[in-house]
C-alpha positions in Angstrom: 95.1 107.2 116.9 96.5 109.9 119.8 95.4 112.8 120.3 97.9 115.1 119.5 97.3 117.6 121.8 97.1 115.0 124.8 100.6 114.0 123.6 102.2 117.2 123.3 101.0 118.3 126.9 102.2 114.9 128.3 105.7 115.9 126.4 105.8 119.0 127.6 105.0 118.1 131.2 108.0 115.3 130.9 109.8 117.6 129.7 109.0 120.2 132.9 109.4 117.7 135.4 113.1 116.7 133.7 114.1 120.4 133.9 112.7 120.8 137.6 114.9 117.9 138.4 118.1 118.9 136.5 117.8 122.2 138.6 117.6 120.5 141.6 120.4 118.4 140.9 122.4 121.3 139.9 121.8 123.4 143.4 122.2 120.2 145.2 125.8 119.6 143.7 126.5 123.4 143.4 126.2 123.3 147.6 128.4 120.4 148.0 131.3 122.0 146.1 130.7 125.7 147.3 130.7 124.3 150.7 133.7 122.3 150.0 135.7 124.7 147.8 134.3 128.1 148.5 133.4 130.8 145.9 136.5 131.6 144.3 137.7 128.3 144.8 134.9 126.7 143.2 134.5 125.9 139.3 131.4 125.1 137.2 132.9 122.0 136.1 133.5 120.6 139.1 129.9 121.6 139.9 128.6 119.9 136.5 130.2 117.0 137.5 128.7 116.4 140.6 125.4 116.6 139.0 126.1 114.7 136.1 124.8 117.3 133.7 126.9 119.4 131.1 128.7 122.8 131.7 126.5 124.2 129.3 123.6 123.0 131.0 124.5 124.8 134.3 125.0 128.0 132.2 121.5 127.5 130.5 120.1 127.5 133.8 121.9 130.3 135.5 124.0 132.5 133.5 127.0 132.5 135.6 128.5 131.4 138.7 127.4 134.1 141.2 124.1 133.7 140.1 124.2 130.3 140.8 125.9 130.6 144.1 122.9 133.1 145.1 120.5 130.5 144.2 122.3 127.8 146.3 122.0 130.4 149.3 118.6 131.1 148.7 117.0 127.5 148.2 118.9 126.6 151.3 117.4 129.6 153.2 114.3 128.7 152.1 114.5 125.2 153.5 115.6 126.6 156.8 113.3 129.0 157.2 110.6 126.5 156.4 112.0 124.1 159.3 112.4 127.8 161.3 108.8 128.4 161.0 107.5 125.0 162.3 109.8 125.2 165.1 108.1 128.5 166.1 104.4 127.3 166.1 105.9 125.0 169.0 106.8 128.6 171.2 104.9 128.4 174.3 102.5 130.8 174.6 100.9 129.5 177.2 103.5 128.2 179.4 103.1 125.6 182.5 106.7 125.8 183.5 108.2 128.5 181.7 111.6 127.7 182.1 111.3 123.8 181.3 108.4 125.2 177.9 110.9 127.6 177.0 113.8 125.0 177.1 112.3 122.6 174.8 111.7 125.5 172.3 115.4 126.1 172.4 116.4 122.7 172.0 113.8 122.7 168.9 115.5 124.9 167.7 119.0 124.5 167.8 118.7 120.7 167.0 116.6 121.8 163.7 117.5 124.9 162.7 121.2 126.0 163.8 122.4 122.4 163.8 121.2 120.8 161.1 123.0 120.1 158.0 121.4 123.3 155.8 122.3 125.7 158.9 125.6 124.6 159.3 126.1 125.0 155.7 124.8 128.6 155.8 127.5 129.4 158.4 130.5 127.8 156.9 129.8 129.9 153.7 129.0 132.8 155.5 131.9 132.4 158.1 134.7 131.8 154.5 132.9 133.8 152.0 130.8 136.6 153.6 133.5 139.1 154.0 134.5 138.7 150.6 131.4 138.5 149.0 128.7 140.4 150.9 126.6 140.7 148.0 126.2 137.1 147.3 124.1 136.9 150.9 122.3 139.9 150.5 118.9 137.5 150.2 119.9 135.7 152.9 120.8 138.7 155.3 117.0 139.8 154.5 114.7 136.3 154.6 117.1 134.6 157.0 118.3 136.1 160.2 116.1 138.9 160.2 113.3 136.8 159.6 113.8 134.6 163.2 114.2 138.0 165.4 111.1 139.4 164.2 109.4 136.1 164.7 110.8 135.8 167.7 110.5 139.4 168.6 106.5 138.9 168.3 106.4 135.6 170.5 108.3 137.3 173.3 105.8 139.9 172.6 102.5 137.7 173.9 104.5 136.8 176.9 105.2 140.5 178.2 101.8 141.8 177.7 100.3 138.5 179.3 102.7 139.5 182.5 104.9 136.2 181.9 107.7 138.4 181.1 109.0 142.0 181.6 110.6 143.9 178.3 110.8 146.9 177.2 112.6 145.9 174.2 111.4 143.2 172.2 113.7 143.6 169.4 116.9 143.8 171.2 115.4 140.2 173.7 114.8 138.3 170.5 118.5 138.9 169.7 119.7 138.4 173.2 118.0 134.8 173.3 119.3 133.6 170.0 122.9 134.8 170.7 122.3 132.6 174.3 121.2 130.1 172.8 124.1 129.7 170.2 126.7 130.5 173.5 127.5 127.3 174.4 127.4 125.7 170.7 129.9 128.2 168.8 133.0 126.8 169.9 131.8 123.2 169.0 130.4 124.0 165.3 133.3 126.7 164.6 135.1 123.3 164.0 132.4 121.6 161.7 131.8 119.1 164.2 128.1 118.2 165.7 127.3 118.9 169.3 125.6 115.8 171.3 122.2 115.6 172.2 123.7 116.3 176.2 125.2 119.1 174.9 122.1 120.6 173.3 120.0 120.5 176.2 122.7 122.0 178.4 123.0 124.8 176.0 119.2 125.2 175.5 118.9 125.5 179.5 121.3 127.5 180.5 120.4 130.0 177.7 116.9 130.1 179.0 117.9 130.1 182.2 120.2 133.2 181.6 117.4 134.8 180.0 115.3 134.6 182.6 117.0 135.9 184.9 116.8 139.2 182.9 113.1 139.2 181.8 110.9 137.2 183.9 108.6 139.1 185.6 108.6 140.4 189.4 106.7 137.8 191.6 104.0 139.9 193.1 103.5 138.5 197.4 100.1 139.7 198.7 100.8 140.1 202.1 98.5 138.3 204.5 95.4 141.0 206.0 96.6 142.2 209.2 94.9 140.6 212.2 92.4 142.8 213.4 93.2 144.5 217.0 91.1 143.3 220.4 88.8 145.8 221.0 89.8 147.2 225.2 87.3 146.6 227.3 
């Protein structure tokens, strides 16, 4: 005979891992049509749809549709900031060649980060929606963005004490590299379309070239010793 206890927990964990699934279907589908159809434009639905569940499902799980839009923003800012934070772990703090370290940092992450399908996503809704609807990206305008510059603010930070850099304002560099590195790339992704491999190094060099040119540190020459004069005889 089972054990009825030993079946109830294996029910209840079924029925756990069914619900963990339905959610993730639902934010999964709920981006696709946000993305698609934007806030207003968007209908739960349409969204219940796309993940094959019922409308009353999706209003089970999340109440209404804001609060499902700010879950959508905040799982994907989640992922990206988990891909963000990997990316950083590869910052050079101990640079060989600054320029060519620093390069393939950008590139890291531009290609992962900015580029990838979650960041483009977070800046097509933000570019439609966030004017409209600033309180939908409140969570987003806190773990997201500001997450990178202080990140980034911290790393530039090692550099300048260790005399690899010169700044005075950390802060205001961190901000200064990002919106480099995004230069050449905004007129490409303002169109939803996917810059080339080519074009991703290009941007990442001539952003950190740029950048150097503001903040790498005075090359000190020590002058040869004077030659000692003849003594006259």
């Amino acid at each position: 005979m089972k054990n009825p206890k030993e079946a109830a927990h294996k029910a209840t964990g079924h029925t756990q891992r069914g619900q963990c699934s339905k959610r993730l279907s639902i934010l999964d589908a709920a981006a696709e049509v946000f993305c698609r159809e934007g806030f207003a434009g968007a209908s739960i639905d349409e969204i219940a749809a796309e993940a094959c569940v019922s409308r009353q499902t999706i209003y089970n799980h999340y109440r209404e549709k804001e609060t499902l839009f700010t879950a959508v923003v905040e799982d994907v800012t989640n992922r990206t900031n988990s891909s963000l934070f990997s990316i950083l772990a590869t910052f050079p703090d101990k640079p060989d060649n600054l320029e060519d370290d620093l390069s393939t940092f950008a590139l890291g992450l531009t290609k992962n980060c900015l580029c990838n399908q979650d960041g483009k996503f977070l800046r097509k809704l933000v570019q439609s929606e966030g004017e409209r609807y600033p309180q939908l990206f409140e969570g987003w305008r806190k773990h997201g963005p500001g997450k990178i510059g202080t990140a980034l603010a911290a790393l530039f930070a090692r550099l300048s004490y260790g005399g690899v850099l010169q700044i005075d304002d950390f802060d205001l560099a961190a901000r200064q590299f990002l919106a480099l590195v995004n230069a050449d790339l905004q007129m490409i992704t303002l169109f939803g379309e996917t810059p080339s491999d080519e074009e991703l190094e290009n941007a990442a060099r001539n952003a950190v070239r740029t950048f150097l040119r503001a903040y790498s540190a005075p090359v000190v020459n020590i002058a040869a010793p004077a030659p000692l004069a003849k003594a006259v005889g």
